[in-house]
N, C-alpha and C positions, 0 to 999 in steps of 0.2 A: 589268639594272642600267643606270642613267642613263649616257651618256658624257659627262666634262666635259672643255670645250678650252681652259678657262682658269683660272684661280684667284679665287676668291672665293666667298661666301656660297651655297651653295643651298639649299634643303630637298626631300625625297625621300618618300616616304611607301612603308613598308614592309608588306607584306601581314603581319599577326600571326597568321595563320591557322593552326593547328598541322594538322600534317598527321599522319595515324594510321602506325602502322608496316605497313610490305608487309606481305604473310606470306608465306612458304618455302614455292616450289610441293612438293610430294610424291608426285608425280605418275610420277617417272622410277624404276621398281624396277629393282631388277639382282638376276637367278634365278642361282646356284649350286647345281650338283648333277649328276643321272643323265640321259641324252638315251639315245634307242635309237640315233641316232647322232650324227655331227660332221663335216660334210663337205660342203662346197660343191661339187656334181658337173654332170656336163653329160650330153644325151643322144646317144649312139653312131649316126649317121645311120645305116650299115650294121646292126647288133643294132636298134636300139630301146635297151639296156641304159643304165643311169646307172651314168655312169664316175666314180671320184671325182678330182678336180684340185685341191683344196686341204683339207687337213684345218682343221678348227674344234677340237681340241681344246684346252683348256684355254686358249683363247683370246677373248678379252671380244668378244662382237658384240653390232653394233645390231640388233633385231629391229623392225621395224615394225609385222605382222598375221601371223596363224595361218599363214596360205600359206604367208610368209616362214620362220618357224620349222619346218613341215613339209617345204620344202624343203633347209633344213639340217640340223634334227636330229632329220628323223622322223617319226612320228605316237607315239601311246598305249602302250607297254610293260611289261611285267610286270617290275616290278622298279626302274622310274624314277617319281618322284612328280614330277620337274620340268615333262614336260607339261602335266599334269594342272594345277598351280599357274600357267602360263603362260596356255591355255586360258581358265580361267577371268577369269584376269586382263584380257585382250581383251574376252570377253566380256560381261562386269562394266563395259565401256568406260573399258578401260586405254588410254592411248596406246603410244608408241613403249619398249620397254626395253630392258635389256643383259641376254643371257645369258652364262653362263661353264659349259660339261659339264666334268665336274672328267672322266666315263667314259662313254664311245658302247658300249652293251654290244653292238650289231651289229660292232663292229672293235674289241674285245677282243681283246688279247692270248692265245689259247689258256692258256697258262701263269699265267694269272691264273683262269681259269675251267674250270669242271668242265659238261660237257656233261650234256644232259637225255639219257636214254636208258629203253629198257624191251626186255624178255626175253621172245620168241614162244616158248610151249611145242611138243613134239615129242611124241611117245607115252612115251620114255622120259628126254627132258629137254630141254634146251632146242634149239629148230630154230636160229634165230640172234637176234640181240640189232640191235634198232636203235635209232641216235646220232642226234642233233641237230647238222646239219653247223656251226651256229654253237654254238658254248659261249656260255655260262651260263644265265638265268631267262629267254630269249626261246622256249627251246626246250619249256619245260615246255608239262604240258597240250595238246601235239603230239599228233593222234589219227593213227593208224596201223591201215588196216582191210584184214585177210585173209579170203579167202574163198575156197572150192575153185572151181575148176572141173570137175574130176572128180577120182579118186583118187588120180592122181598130178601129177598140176599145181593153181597158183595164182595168184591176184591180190592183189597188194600196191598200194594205194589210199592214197596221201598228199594230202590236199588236191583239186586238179583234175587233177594225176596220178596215172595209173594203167597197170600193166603186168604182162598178164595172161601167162597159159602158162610161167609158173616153175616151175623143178623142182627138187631137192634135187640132182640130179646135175650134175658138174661139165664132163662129155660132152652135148652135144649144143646147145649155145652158147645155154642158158636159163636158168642157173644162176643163183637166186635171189642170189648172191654178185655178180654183175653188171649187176645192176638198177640201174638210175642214177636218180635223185632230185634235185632241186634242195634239198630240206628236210633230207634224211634221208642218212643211209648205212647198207648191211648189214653184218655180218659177226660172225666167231666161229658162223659155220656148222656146225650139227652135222652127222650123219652121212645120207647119201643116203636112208636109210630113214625118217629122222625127217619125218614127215609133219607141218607147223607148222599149230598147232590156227586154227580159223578164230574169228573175232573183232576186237573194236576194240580198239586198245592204248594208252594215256596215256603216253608220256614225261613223268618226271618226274625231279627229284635234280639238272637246273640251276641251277647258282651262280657266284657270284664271290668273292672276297676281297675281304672289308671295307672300304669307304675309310678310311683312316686320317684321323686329326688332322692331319697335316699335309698330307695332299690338300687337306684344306678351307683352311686356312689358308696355302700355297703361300707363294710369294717376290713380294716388292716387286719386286726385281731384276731376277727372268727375267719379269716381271708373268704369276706362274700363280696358282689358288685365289682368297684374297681378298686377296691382294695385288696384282692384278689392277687392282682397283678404284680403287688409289687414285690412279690418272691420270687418273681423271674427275671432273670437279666439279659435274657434273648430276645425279649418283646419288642422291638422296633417299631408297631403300626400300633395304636387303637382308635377303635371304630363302635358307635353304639348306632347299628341301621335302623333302630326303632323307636329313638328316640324322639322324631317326629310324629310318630303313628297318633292319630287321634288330636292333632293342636287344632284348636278350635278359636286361636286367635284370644283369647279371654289373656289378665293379666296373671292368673293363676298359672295356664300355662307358658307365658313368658317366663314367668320367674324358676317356674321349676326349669327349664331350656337352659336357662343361664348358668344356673346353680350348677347344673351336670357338667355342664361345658367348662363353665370356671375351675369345677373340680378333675376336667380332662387336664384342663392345658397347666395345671398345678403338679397333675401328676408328672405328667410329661417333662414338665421343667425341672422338677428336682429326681429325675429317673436321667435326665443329662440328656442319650442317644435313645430319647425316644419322639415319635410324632403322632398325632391324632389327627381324621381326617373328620371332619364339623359340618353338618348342615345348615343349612341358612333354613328358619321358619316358612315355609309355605308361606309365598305371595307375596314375600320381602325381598330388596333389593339389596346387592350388596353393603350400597353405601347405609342403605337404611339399619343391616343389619350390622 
């Protein structure tokens, strides 16, 4: 605009040019849901080990690229769909997003979760039973391979460990009860005589308990779940990829499905330029849903 320095007459000529409306980047998604883990760690000069130094739980991060997110919460898991929806998002050439793990099922709460486990037979029942030192679905489909080495001793074979010359008896400091595992534990040993049949063994029967409706949905206040979100005003996308995990059809699960959903498209609505993208319940149609 013209500056004038004094008073009088001028004329100005104004551009009439209508100019089109922006449009609303959509580009920024924010992932809610399941991680294998949450935990910003660092590596142990002495071990090698990654220690953890601050938890990511239920707490909104910037994720920039795959690295970054592998380095917080993990790689691929049995039992979390949020990778897997992250993943691709990148490599679809997402940009930069925000996650929020509502559950790091590697740092579960025991008390929340039921450990994957499976039962070595004996001649007359069972030799011992082996655990999944972490609880819940990370354990499953764990292979476990026993094999003789002569009659009276074995080898127990987890992964790239292995420790051979075990023996049923708890004399002579071989005792299959003391074999140490990073993956696994033994125990519920049967009797000395019980010779544990040879074979590969499946761990399976790891779980967790349900996320509820209000995991997803969380506090504004303490900013957990999707009330997380609402301190950001570059969020354009939300997305809960695990929100289906486990529906079993029952109306417990309906209602919770709804409840989160209601509380998506609430937030969305009074957040203005934001959108959420909804699952339809396994084995429903649209119009049914």
């Amino acid at each position: 605009m013209a500056t004038y320095q004094a008073p009088g007459v001028y004329v100005e000529q104004i551009d009439q040019v209508i100019r089109p409306i922006e449009g609303v980047g959509t580009s920024m998604a924010a992932f809610i849901g399941v991680t294998a883990e949450a935990s910003r760690k660092r590596v142990d000069a002495a071990t090698g080990d990654r220690v953890v130094v601050e938890s990511r739980l239920n707490k909104l991060t910037l994720v920039t690229n795959w690295t970054q997110f592998t380095a917080i919460y993990g790689e691929f898991s049995e039992g979390a769909y949020l990778p897997d929806a992250v993943y691709n998002y990148f490599a679809n050439g997402g940009g930069p997003c925000y996650v929020l793990s509502i559950r790091a099922l590697t740092e579960i709460d025991a008390g929340k979760a039921e450990a994957a486990a499976a039962s070595v037979p004996g001649e007359k029942g069972d030799a011992f039973t082996i655990t999944a030192k972490i609880p819940g679905p990370v354990g499953n489909n764990l292979a476990v391979i026993v094999s003789h080495d002569d009659d009276k001793s074995f080898t127990v074979k987890v992964g790239d460990q292995s420790v051979s010359g075990l023996t049923m008896k708890k004399s002579g400091g071989s005792h299959v009860g003391d074999a140490q595992f990073d993956a696994i534990a033994i125990g519920n040993v049967g009797a000395a005589t019980e010779m544990p049949a040879a074979g590969s063994y499946i761990l399976s029967g790891g779980g967790v308990t349900p996320l509820s409706a209000a995991d997803y949905v969380g506090s504004a206040a303490k900013r957990t779940g999707l009330g997380a979100l609402e301190v950001q005003d570059d969020i354009r996308l939300v997305v809960c990829p695990d929100l289906m995990a486990g529906f079993d059809g029952s109306d417990a699960a309906k209602t919770r499905i709804k409840t989160v959903q209601e509380a998506i498209i609430t937030h969305c609505e009074q957040s203005r330029y934001r959108f959420a993208i909804l699952d339809t319940p396994p084995g429903m149609t649209p119009d049914e849903a």
